[in-house]
N, C-alpha and C positions, 0 to 999 in steps of 0.2 A: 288552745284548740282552734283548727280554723272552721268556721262556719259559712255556709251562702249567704248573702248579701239577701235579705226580704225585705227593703227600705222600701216607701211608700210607691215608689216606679216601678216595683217588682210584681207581677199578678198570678199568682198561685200557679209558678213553675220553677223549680229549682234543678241548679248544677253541682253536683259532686265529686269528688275522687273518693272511690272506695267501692266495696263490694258487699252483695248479702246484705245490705245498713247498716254497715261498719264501715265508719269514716279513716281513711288514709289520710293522718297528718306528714308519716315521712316514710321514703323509700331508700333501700342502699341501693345503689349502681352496679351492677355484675364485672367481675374484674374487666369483661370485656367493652366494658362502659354502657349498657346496654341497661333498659327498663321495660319493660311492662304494664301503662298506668288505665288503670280502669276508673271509665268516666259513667256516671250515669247522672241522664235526665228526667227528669219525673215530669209531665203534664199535669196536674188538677184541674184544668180549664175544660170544658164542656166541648170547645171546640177547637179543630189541629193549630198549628205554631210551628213556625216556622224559623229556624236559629242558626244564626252566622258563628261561627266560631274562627276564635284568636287563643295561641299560646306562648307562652313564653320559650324560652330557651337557656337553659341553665347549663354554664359550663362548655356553654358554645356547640352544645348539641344541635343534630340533627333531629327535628321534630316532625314525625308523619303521624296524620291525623286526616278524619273527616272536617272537610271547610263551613260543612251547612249541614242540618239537619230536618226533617220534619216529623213532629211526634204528633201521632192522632190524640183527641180529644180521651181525659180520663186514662190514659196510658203513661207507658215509660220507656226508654229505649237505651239499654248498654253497649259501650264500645269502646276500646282500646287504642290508646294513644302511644307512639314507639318512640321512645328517647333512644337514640344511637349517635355513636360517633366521638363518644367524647375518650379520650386520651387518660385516663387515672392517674396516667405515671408523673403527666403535668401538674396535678395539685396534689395537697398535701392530705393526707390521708385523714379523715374526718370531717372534711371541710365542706359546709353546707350552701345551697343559692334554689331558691325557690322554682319550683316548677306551677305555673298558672295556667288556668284554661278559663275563659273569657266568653261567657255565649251573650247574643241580644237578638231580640226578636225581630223580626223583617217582614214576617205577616203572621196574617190571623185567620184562616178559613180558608184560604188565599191570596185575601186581599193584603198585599202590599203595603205597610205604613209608613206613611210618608216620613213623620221624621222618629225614627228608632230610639230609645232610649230605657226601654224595657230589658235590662240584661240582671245578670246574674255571674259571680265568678268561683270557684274553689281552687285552693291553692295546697300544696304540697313539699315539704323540704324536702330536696334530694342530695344524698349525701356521699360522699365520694367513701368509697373502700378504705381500709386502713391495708396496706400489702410489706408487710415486714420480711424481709428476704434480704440475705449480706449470701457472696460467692468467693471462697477463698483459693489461691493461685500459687501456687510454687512453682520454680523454673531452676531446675539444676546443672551439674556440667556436661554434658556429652562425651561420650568416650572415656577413656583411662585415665586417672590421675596419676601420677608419683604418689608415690610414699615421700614424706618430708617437704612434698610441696604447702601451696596454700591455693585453696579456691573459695566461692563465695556461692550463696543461693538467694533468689531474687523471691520475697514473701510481697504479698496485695491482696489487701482485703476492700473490698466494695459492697457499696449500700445498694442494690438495687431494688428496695423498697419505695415508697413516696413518706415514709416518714421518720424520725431521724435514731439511729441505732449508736449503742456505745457497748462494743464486746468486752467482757468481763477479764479476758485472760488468755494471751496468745503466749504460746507458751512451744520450742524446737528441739526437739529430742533426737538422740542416734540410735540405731540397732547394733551396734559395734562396740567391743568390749572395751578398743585401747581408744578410739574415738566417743570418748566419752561427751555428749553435750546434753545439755540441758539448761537453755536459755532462755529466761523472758523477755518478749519482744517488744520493748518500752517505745510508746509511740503507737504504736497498732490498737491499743487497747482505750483509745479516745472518740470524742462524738465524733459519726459519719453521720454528715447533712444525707438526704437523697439522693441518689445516682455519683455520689463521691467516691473516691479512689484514694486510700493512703499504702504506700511500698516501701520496701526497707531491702535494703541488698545486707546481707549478713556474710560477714567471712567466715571461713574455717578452713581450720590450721590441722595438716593429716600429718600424723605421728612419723617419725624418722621410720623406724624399725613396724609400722605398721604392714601386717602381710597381706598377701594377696588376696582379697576376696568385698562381696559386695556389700554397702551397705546401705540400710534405710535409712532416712531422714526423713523423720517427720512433723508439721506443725499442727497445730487443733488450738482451734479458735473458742469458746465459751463464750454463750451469748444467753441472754435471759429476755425474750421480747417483749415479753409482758412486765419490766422492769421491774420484779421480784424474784425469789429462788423458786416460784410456783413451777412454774417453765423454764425448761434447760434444753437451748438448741448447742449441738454440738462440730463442728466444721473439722474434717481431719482431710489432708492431705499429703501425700509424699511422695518423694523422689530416690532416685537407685545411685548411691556414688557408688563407681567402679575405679576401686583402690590396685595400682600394680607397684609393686616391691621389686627394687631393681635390688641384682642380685649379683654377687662381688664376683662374679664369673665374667658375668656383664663390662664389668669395669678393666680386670684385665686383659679382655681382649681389646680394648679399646687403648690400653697403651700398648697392646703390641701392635697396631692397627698403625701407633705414632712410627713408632721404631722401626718397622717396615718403610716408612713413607722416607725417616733421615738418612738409611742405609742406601737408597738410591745412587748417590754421588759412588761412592765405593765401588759400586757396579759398573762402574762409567769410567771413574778412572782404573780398574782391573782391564777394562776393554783397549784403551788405549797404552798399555805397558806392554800389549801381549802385541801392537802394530810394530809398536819400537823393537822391538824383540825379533819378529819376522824381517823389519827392514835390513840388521844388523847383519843377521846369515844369507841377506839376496848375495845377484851376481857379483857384487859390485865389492863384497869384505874382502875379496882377496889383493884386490887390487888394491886396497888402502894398507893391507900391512905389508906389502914388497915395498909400496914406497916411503 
């Protein structure tokens, strides 16, 4: 439990975190790294006082506060101190560093004391978020596959939590009767540190005679954050393969497509037999059979 400092320099005035007279030993951080902290001062002295304040900084926060205070005589005075700025995603999720606030007196009535040594301090752990979150990613083919081809799908799972996740069971199924899959995704289902990235390109092999039409593929990830079966977070994602069945109609016009292209020459010399043919009846055949 942290307590004020009332060591014999100390003269019936104390400094606090907390509210109502219930003492804050520790605060969580709002995802947005953001605090809250309520400060109070109590006077018991007969007459005002005057208090310089210092704070710490935990987590590399930005800390705004009152610099100086004066509390009248037999009074008390509440006020709020703002922790901002700190980044969550940088530490690791639980991880605590003391928040202090630091007052000492500087006068008394008015008067100025010359050398200060009368203070007081309360102190507070401030604790970073625990933020468990993984985001899973499929990326499939574009456009039309063949039937009897092969293609692949690109799976990535990420931690974007700040503290370390290991999913239970990734696991890639098809909508399609003669594409049958149903694979476990070995390697996916290991620890992710924070902000980690693990991927896996998976192939698949589409049936000869599969027919035309679309199908679903999809992964789902099983994850348990609370690292028991109490909690079941579930990650499902998927993609459209677009299966086309070429069809033996297809294939025969493509070799009459050949056999049109080799008959060409044919054409060419029919053209040139029918030149010989006209040169043979010009002006000139009479004259080659008289002589």
């Amino acid at each position: 439990m942290v307590s004020a400092d009332h060591s014999p320099t100390h003269s019936r005035w104390s400094v606090e975190i907390g509210e109502d007279g219930d003492v804050i030993e520790s605060m969580m951080l709002s995802e947005q790294g953001t605090a809250l902290i309520p400060v109070h001062i109590v006077n018991e002295n007969l007459v005002s006082i005057t208090i310089s304040l210092n704070y710490s900084y935990p987590f590399d926060a930005t800390v705004s506060g009152p610099e100086s205070v004066s509390v009248e005589g037999s009074t008390d005075m509440k006020f709020e101190v703002i922790v901002r700025g700190v980044d969550i995603m940088d530490f690791e999720g639980g991880s605590e560093e003391p928040f202090e606030v630091t007052g000492t007196v500087t006068s008394r009535q008015g008067l100025p004391i010359s050398v200060p040594g009368d203070s007081d301090s309360a102190e507070a752990r401030m604790i970073i978020p625990t933020i468990k979150r993984m985001s899973l990613d499929v990326l499939g083919p574009t456009g039309h596959t063949d039937a009897g081809s092969e293609t692949s799908l690109s799976v990535a799972l990420t931690n974007e939590g700040n503290t370390r996740e290991a999913p239970f069971n990734v696991q890639l199924t098809s909508s399609c009767a003669m594409m049958r899959l149903d694979l476990y995704l070995e390697g996916l289902d290991s620890r992710y540190e924070p902000k980690e990235t693990k991927s896996r390109v998976v192939p698949i092999e589409i049936p000869q005679d599969n027919p035309t039409e679309t199908c679903t593929i999809s992964v789902e990830a099983i994850i348990y954050p609370e690292g028991d079966l109490s909690v079941k977070v579930t990650l499902n994602e998927s993609v459209d393969v677009k299966i086309k069945q070429v069809a033996s109609g297809q294939q025969g016009e493509a070799v009459s497509e050949i056999t049109d292209t080799l008959s060409a020459p044919s054409l060419l010399a029919g053209i040139i037999a029918l030149f010989v043919s006209a040169y043979r009846r010009g002006p000139y055949a009479g004259n080659r059979l008289k002589s």
